[in-house]
Each structure stands twice: as structure tokens, then as C-alpha cells.
C-alpha positions in Angstrom: 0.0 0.0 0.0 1.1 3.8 -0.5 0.7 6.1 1.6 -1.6 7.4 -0.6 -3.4 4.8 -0.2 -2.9 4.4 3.3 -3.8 8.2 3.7 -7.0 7.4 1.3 -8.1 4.6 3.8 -7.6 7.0 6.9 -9.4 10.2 5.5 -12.5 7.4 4.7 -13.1 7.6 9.0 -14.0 10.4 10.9 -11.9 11.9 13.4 -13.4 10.5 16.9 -13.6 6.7 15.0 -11.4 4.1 17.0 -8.6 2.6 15.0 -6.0 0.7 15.5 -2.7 -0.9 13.7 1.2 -0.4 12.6 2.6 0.7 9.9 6.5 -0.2 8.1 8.4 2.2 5.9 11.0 1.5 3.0 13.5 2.6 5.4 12.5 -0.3 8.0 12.8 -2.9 5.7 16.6 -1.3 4.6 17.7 -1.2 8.3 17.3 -5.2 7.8 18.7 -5.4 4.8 20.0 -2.2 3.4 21.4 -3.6 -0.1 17.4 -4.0 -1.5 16.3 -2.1 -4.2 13.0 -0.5 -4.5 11.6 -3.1 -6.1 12.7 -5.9 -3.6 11.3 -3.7 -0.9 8.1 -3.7 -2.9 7.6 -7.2 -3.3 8.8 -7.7 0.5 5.9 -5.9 1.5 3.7 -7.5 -0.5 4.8 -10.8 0.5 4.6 -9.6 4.4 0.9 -8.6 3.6 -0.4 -11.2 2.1 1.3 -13.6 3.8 0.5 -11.8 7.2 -1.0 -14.1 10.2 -2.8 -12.1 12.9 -1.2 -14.4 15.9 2.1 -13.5 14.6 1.8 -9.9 13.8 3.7 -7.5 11.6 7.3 -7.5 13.4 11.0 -7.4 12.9 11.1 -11.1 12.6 7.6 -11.1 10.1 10.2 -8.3 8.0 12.7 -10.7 7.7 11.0 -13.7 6.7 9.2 -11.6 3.7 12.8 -10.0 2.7 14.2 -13.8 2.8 11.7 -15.5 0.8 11.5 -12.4 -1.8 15.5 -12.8 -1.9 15.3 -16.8 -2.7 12.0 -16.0 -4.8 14.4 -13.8 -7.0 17.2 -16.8 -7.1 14.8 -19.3 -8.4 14.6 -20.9 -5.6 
């Protein structure tokens, strides 16, 4: 998601609604791995949303497994 999108989403509540959630930047996913490219982080954080399980949460560790399989995705493996 942008934050376009994300912004898009927000500005669809009113002000007093409850929410509640996270929210990852580029820059987190380079402070894992700072050699990815755009793209890579892209399709890291696709992976980490559809692949996202709400007992385990978005978190470092939930990062790293999405940067990992992108990584081997984009070895053929």
C-alpha cells in the first residue's frame, strides 16, 4: 500500500472513530537489509501482507522472513 493509499483509507473515518494498527516504511525494511532495491522492498511488502497471520503480527522477525523469501524467490529458488 502507498501512503496514498494508506492516507486514502484514513481520510474514509471520521476523526473521533477508534482505530488501531502499525505501519512499516522502506526505510525499515533497509535497516534489515540495506542492499534491497525498490523493487525488492516492494515485493517484501507484498509478501509480508499477504502472507501476514494475525497471531504472529507484523514485526521485525515477520520483515525478515518476507525479505528472505522475496530474496530466494528472486534466485529461483
Amino acid at each position: 500500500m502507498t501512503a496514498r493509499e494508506f492516507r486514502a483509507r484514513l481520510d474514509a473515518l471520521a476523526n473521533d472513530d477508534l482505530c488501531c494498527g502499525t505501519f512499516w516504511l522502506a526505510e525499515d525494511f533497509l535497516s534489515i537489509n540495506p542492499a534491497l532495491t525498490p523493487d525488492e522492498i516492494a515485493a517484501a511488502m507484498e509478501y509480508a501482507e499477504d502472507h501476514h497471520d494475525a497471531n504472529e503480527g507484523f514485526n521485525w522477525w515477520h520483515l525478515e522472513m518476507a525479505i528472505d523469501a522475496i530474496l530466494l524467490e528472486g534466485e529461483g529458488k
